[in-house]
Every structure is written in structure tokens, then in C-alpha cells.
NULUM-87752 format. One record per atom (N, C-alpha, C): residue number from 1; x, y, z; residue in one letter. Coordinates in Angstrom, 1 decimal, decimal comma. Last residue first. Layout:
BEGIN
(NUM; (X; Y; Z); 'a')
...
//
This chain:
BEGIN
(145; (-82,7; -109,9; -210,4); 'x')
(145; (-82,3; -110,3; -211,3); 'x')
(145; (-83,2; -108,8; -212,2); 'x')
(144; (-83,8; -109,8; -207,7); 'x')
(144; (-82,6; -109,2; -208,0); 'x')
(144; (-82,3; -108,6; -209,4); 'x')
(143; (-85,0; -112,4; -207,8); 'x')
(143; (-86,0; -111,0; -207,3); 'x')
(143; (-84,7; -109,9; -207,6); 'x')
(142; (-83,3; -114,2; -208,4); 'x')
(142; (-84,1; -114,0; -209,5); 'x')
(142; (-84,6; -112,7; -209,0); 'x')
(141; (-81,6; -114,2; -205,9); 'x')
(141; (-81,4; -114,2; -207,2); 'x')
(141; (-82,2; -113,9; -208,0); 'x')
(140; (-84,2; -114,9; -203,9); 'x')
(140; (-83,4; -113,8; -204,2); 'x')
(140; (-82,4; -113,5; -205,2); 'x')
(139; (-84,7; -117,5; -205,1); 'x')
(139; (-85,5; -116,7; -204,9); 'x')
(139; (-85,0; -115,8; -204,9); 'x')
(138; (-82,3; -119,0; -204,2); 'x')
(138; (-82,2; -118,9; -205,8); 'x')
(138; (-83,5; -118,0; -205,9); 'x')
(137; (-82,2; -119,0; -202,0); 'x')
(137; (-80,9; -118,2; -202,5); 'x')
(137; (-81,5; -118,2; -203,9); 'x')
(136; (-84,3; -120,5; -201,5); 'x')
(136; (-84,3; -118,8; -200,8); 'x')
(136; (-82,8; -118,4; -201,2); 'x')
(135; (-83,2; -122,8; -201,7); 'x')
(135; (-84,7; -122,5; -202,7); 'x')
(135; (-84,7; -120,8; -202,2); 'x')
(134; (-81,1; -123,2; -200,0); 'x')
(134; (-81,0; -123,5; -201,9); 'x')
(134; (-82,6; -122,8; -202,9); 'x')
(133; (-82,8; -123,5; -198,1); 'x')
(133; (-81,6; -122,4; -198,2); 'x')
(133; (-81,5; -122,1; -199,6); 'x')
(132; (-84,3; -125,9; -197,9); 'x')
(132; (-84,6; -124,6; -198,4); 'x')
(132; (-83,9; -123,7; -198,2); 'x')
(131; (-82,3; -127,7; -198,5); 'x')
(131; (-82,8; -127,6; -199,7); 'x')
(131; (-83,5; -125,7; -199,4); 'x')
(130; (-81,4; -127,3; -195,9); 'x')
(130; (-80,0; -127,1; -197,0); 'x')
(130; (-80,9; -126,9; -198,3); 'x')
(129; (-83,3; -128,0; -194,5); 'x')
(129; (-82,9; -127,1; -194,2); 'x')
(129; (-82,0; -126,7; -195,6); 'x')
(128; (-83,2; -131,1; -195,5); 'x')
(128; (-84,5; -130,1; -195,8); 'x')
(128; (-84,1; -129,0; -195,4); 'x')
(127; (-80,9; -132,1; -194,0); 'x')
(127; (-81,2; -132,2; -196,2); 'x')
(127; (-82,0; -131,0; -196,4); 'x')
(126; (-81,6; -132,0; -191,5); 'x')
(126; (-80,4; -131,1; -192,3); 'x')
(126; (-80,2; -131,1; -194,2); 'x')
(125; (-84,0; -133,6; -191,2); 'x')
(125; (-84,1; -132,1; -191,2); 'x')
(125; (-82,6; -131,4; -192,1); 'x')
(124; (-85,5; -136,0; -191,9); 'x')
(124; (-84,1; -135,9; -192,9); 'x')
(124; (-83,8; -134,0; -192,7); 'x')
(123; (-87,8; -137,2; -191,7); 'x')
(123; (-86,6; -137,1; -190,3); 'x')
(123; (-85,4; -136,2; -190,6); 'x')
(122; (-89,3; -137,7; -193,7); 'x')
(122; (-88,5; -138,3; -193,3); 'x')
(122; (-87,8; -138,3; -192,3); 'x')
(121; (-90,7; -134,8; -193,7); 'x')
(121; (-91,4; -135,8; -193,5); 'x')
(121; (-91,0; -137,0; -193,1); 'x')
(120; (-88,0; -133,0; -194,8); 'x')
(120; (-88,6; -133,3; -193,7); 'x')
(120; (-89,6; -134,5; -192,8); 'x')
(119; (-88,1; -134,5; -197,4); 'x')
(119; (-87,5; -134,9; -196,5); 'x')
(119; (-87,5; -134,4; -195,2); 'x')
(118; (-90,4; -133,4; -198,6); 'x')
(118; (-90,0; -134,9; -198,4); 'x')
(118; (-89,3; -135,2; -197,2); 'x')
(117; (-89,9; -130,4; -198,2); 'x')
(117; (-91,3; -131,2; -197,2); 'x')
(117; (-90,9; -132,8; -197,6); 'x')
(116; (-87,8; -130,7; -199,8); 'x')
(116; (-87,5; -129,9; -198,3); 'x')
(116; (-88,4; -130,5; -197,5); 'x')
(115; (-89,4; -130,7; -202,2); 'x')
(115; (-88,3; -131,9; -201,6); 'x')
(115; (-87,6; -131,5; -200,2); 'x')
(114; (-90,8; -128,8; -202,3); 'x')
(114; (-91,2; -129,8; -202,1); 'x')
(114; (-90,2; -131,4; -202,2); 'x')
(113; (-88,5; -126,6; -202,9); 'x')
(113; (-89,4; -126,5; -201,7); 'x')
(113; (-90,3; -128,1; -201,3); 'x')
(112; (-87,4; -127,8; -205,2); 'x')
(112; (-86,5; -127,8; -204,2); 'x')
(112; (-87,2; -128,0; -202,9); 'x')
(111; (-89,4; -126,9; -207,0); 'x')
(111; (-89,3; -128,4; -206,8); 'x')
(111; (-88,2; -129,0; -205,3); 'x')
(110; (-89,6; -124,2; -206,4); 'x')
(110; (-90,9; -125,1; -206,0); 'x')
(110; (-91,0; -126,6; -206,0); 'x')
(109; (-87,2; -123,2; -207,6); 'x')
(109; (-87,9; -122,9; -206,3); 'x')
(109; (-89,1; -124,0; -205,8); 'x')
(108; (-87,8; -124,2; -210,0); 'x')
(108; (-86,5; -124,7; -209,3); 'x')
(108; (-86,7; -124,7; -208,1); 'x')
(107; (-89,5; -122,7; -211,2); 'x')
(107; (-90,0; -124,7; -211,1); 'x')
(107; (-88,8; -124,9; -210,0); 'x')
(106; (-88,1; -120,3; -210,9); 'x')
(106; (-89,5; -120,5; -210,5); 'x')
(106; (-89,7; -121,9; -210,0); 'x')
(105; (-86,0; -120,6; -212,8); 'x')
(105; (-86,1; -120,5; -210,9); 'x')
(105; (-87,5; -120,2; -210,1); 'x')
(104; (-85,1; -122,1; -215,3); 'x')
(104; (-86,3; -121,8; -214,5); 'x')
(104; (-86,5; -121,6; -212,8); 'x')
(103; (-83,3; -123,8; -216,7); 'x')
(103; (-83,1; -122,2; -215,6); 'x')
(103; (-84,3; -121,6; -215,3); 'x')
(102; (-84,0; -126,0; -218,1); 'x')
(102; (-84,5; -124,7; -218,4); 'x')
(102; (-84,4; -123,3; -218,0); 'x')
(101; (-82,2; -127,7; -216,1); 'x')
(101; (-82,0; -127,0; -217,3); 'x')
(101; (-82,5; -126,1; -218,6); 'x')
(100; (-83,6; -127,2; -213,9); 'x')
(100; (-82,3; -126,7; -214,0); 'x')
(100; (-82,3; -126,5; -215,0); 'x')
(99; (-86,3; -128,4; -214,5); 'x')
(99; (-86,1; -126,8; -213,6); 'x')
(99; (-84,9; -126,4; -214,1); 'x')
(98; (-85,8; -131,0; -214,6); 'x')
(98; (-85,6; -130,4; -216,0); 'x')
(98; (-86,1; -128,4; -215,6); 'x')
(97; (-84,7; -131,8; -211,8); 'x')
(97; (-83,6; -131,8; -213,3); 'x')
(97; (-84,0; -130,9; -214,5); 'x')
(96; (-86,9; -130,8; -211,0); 'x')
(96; (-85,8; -130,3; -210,5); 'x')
(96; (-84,9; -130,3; -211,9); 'x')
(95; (-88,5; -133,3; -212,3); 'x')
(95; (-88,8; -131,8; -211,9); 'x')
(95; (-87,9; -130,6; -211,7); 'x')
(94; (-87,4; -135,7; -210,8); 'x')
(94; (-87,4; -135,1; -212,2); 'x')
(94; (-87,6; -133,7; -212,4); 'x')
(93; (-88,2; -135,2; -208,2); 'x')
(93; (-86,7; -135,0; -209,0); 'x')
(93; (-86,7; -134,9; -210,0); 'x')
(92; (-90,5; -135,3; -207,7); 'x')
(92; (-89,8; -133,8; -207,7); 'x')
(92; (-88,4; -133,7; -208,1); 'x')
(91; (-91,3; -137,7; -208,4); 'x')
(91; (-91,9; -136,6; -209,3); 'x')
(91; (-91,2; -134,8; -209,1); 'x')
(90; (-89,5; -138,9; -206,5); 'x')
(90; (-89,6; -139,4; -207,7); 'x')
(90; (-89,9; -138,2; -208,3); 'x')
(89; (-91,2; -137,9; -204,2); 'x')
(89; (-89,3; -137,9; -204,6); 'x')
(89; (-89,5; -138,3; -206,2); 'x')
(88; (-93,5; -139,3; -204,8); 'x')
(88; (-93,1; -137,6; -204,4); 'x')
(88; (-92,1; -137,4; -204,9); 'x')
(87; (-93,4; -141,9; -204,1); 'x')
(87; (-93,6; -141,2; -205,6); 'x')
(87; (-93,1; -139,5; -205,4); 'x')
(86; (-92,6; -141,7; -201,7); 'x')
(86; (-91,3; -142,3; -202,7); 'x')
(86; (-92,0; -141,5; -204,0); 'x')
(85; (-94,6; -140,6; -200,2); 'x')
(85; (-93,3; -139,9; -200,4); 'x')
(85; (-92,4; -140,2; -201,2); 'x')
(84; (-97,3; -140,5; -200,2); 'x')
(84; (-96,8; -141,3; -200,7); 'x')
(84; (-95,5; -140,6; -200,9); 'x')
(83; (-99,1; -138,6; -198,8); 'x')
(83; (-98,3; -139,2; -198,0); 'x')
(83; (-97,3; -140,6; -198,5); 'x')
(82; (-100,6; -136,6; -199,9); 'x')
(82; (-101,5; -137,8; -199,8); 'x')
(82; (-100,5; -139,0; -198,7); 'x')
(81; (-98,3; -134,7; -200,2); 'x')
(81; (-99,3; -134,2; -199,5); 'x')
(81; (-100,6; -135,5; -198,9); 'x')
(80; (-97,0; -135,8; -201,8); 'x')
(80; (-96,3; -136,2; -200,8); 'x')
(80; (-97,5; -136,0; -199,3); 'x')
(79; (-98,5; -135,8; -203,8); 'x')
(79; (-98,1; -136,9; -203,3); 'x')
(79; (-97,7; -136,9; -202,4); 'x')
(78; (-98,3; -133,0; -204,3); 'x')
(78; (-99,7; -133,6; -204,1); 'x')
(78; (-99,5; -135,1; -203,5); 'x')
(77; (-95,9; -132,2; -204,7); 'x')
(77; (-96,3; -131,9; -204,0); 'x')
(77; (-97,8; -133,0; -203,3); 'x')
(76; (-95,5; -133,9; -207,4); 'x')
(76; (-95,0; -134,3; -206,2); 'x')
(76; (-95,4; -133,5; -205,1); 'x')
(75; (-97,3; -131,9; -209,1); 'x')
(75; (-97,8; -133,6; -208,8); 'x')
(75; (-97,3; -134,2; -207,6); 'x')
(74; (-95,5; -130,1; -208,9); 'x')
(74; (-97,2; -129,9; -207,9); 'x')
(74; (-97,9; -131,5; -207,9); 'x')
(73; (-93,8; -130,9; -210,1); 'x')
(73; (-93,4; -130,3; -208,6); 'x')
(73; (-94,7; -130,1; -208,2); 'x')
(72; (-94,6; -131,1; -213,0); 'x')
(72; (-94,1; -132,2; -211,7); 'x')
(72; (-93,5; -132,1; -210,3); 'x')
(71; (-95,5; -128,9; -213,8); 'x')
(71; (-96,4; -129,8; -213,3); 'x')
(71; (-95,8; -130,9; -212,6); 'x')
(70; (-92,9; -127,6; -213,6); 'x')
(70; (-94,1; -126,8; -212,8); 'x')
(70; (-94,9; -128,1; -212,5); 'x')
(69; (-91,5; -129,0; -215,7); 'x')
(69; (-91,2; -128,9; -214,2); 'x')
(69; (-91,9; -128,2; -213,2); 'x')
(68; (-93,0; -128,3; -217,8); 'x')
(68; (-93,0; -129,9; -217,4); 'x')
(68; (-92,8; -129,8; -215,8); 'x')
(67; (-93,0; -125,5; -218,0); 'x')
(67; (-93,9; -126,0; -217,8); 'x')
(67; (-94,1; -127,3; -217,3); 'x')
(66; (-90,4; -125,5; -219,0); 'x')
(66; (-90,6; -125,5; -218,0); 'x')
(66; (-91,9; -125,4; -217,4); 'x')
(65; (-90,4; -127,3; -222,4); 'x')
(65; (-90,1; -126,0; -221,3); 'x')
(65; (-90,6; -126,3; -219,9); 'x')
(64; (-92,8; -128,9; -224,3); 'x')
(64; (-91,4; -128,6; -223,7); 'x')
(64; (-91,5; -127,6; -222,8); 'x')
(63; (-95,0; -129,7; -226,0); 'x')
(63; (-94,3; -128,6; -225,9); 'x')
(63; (-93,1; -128,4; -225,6); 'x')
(62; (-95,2; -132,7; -224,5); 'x')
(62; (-95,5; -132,5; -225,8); 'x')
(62; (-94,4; -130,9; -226,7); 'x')
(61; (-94,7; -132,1; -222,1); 'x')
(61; (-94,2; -132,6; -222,3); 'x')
(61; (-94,3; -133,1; -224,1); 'x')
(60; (-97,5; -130,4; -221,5); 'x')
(60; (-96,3; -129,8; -221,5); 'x')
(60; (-94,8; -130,4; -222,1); 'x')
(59; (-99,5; -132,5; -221,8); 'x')
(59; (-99,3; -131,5; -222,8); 'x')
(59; (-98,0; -130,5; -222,9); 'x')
(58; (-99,0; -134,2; -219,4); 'x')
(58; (-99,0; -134,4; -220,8); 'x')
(58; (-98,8; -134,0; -221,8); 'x')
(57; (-99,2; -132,1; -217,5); 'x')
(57; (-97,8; -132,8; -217,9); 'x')
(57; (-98,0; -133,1; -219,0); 'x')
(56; (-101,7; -131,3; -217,6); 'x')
(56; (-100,8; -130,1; -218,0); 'x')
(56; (-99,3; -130,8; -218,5); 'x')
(55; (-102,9; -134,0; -217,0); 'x')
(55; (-103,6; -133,3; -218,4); 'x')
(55; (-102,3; -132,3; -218,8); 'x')
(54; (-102,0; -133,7; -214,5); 'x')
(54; (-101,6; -134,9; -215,4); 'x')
(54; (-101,7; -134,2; -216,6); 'x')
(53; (-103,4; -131,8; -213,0); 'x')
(53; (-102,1; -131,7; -213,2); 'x')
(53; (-101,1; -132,7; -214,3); 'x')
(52; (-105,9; -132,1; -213,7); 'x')
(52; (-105,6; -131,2; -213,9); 'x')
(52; (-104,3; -131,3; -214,4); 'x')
(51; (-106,1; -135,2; -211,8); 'x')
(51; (-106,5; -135,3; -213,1); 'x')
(51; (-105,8; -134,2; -214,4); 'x')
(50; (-104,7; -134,0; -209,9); 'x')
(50; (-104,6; -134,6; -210,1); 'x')
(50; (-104,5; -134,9; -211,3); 'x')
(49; (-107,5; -132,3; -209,4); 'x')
(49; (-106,2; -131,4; -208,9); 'x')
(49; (-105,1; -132,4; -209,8); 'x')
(48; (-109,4; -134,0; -208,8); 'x')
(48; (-109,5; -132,8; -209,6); 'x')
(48; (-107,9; -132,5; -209,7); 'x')
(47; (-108,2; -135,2; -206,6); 'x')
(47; (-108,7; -136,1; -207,4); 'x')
(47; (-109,1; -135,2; -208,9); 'x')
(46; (-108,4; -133,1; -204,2); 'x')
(46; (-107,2; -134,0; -204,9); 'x')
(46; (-107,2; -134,8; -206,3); 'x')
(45; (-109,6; -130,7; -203,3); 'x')
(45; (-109,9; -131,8; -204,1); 'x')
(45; (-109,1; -132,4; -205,1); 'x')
(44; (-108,6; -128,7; -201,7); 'x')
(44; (-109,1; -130,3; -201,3); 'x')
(44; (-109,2; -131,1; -202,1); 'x')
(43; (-107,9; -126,5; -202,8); 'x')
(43; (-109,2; -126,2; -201,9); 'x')
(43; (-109,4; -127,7; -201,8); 'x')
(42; (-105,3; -126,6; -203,6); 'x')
(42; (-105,3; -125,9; -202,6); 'x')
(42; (-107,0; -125,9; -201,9); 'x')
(41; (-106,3; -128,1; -205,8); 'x')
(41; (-105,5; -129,1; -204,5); 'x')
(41; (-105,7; -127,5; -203,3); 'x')
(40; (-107,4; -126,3; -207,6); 'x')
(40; (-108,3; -127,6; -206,8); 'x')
(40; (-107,2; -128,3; -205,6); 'x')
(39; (-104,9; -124,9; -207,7); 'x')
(39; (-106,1; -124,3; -207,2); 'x')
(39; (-107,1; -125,4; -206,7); 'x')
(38; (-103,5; -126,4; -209,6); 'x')
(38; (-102,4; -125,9; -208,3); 'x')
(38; (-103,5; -125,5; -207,2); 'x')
(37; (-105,0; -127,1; -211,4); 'x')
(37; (-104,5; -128,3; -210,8); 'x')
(37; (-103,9; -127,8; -209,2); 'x')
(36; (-105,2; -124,5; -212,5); 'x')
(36; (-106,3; -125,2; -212,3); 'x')
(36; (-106,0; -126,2; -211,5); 'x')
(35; (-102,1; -124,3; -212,9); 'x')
(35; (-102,5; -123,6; -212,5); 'x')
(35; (-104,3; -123,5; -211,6); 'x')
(34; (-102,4; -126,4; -215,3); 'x')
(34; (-101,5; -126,5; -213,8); 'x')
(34; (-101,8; -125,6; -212,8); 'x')
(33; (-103,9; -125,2; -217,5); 'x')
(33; (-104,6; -126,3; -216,6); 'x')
(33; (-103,8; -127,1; -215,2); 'x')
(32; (-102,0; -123,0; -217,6); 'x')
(32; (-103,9; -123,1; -217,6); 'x')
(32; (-104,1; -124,4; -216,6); 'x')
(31; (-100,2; -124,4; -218,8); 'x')
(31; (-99,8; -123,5; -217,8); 'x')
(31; (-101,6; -123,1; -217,4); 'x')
(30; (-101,7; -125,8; -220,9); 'x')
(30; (-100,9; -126,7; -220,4); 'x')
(30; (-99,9; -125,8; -219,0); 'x')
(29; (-102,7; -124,0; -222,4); 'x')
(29; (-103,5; -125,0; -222,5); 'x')
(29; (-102,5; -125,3; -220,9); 'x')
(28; (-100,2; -122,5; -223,7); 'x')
(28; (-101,4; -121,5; -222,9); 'x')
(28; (-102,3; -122,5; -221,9); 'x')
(27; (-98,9; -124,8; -225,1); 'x')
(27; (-98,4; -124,1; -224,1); 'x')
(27; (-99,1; -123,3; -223,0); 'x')
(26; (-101,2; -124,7; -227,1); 'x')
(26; (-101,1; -125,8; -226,5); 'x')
(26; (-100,3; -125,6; -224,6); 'x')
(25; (-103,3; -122,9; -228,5); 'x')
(25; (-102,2; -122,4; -227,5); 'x')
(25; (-102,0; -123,6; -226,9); 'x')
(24; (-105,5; -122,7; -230,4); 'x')
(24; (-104,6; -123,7; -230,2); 'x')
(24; (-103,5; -123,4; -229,9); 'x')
(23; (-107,3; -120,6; -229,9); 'x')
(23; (-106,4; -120,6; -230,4); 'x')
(23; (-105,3; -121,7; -230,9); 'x')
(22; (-109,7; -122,1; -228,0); 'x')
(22; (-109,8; -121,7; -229,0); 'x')
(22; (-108,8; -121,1; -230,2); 'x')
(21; (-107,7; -123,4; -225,8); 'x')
(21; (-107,8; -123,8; -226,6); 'x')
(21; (-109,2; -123,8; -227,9); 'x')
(20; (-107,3; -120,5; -224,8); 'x')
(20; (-106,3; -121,0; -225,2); 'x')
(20; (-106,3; -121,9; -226,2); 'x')
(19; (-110,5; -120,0; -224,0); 'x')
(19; (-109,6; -119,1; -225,3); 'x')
(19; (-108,3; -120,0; -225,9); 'x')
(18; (-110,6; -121,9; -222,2); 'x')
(18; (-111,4; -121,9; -223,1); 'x')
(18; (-110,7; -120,9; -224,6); 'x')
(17; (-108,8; -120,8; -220,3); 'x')
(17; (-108,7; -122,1; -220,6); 'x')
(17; (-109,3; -122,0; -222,1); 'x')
(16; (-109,9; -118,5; -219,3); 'x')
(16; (-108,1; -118,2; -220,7); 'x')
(16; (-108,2; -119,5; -220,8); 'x')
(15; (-111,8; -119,2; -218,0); 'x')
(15; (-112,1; -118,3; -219,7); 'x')
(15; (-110,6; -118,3; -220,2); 'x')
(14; (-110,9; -120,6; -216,0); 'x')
(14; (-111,5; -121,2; -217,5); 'x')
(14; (-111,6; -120,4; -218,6); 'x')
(13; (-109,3; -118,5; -214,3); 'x')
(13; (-108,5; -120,1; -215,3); 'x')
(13; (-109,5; -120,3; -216,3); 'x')
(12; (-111,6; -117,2; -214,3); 'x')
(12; (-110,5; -116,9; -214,6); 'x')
(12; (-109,5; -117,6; -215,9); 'x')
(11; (-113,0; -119,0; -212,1); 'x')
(11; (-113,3; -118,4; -213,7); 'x')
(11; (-112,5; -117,7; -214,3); 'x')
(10; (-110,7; -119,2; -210,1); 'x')
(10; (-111,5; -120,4; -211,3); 'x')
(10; (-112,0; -120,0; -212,1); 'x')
(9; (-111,0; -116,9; -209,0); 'x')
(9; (-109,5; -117,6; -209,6); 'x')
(9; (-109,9; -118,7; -210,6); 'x')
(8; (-113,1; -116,7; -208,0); 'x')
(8; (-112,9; -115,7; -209,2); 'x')
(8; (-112,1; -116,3; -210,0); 'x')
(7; (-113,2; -118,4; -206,1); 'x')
(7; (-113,9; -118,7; -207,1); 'x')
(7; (-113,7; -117,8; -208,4); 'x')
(6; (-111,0; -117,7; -204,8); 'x')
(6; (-110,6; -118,8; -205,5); 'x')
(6; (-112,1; -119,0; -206,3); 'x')
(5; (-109,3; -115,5; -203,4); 'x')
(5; (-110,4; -115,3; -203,8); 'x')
(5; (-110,6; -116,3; -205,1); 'x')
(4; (-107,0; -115,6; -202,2); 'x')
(4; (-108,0; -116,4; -201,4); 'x')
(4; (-109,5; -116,4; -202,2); 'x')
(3; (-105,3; -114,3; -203,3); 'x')
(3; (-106,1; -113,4; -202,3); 'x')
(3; (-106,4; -113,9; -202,0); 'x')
(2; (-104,0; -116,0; -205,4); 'x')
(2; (-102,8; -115,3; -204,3); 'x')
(2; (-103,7; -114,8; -203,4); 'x')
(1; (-106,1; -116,0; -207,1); 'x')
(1; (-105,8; -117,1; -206,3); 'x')
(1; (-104,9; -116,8; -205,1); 'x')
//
């Protein structure tokens, strides 16, 4: 998916989709199908992407962990991306909250990054500058780490 090479990326996602839930990897299930959600929005199809990304919250929030805050930083991305910004904020703050307390600098990075695009979208440059400072200090942190 990182190459652009998104049909492979798709077969991919489904055969560990299809294994995961031949194991009943609910967790395997629910990073699978965000990751399917993160891929159909990067090629347009919102409505796929969407569907993807709901299915991964559902089940992540069954599980727990930072899986929750992956899918709600790409739901909020997707929103903000469709131009509904209040839901956006909404889905990336939760996101964020439960990033933190999983210490996940991954979800933390990516819920930060799409509250940077909220509020840029707003006018709100010096919030959005400060978030992405906050998202590139905690990047390098972890690359460190």
C-alpha cells in the first residue's frame, strides 16, 4: 500500500482478512479491516472505506487497545475529508484520548495529524501548527525509541 501498489495491497488485506477470521483473531480481524478502510478511502471510495472502518471500530472496541484509536482517526479523517468537520473533531478526539492512554504513538500521530487538517480547515493555523509540532515530536520519539 506504502508503493502505490494497491491492488496487491488488497489481496493482501483479504487473504490475512480471511485467515484471521479463520482463526478467530478478532484483534487480526479489526487491524485488517482498518487497514482495508485506510486503502478504499485512499482510492475514492468512501462509502467502502466507511463501511471498513465502522466494522474495525466495532470490533476493536469489543477487543480494546489501540486499534479503537486507529479506527477513529481514519473515520475522522474521512469526515473531515467529506467536509463534515464537527463529526471529524468529534471522532478525532476521542481517538486521541484513547491514543494517549494506550501510548500509542502511532494512533497519537495520526489523530493529532487529523486534527491539524480540522483546524486548519477552520482558519485555526496556530492550533494546527502546534498540533503538528506535537505529532513530529512524538514521531521522533518513538523513531528513537
Amino acid at each position: 500500500m506504502a508503493q502505490g501498489d494497491f491492488r496487491t495491497a488488497r489481496t493482501r488485506f483479504e487473504e490475512a482478512l480471511t485467515m484471521s477470521r479463520e482463526l478467530d483473531d478478532r484483534r487480526g480481524v479489526a487491524i485488517i479491516l482498518a487497514n482495508l478502510g485506510t486503502l478504499a478511502n485512499d482510492q475514492g471510495d468512501h462509502a467502502s472505506a466507511r463501511a471498513l472502518l465502522e466494522e474495525s471500530l466495532t470490533i476493536g472496541r469489543e477487543v480494546g487497545g489501540w486499534i479503537v484509536a486507529y479506527a477513529l482517526s481514519y473515520l475522522g479523517k474521512l469526515a473531515h475529508g467529506q467536509g463534515d468537520h464537527q463529526v471529524a473533531q468529534t471522532l478525532l478526539d476521542e481517538g486521541l484520548a484513547i491514543a494517549r492512554k494506550e501510548g500509542s504513538w502511532f494512533a497519537i500521530c495520526a489523530s493529532l495529524n487529523g486534527l491539524a487538517a480540522v483546524a486548519q480547515s477552520r482558519g485555526e493555523h496556530d492550533s494546527a501548527l502546534a498540533l503538528c509540532k506535537e505529532a513530529l515530536a512524538g514521531a521522533k520519539c518513538e523513531l528513537s525509541s
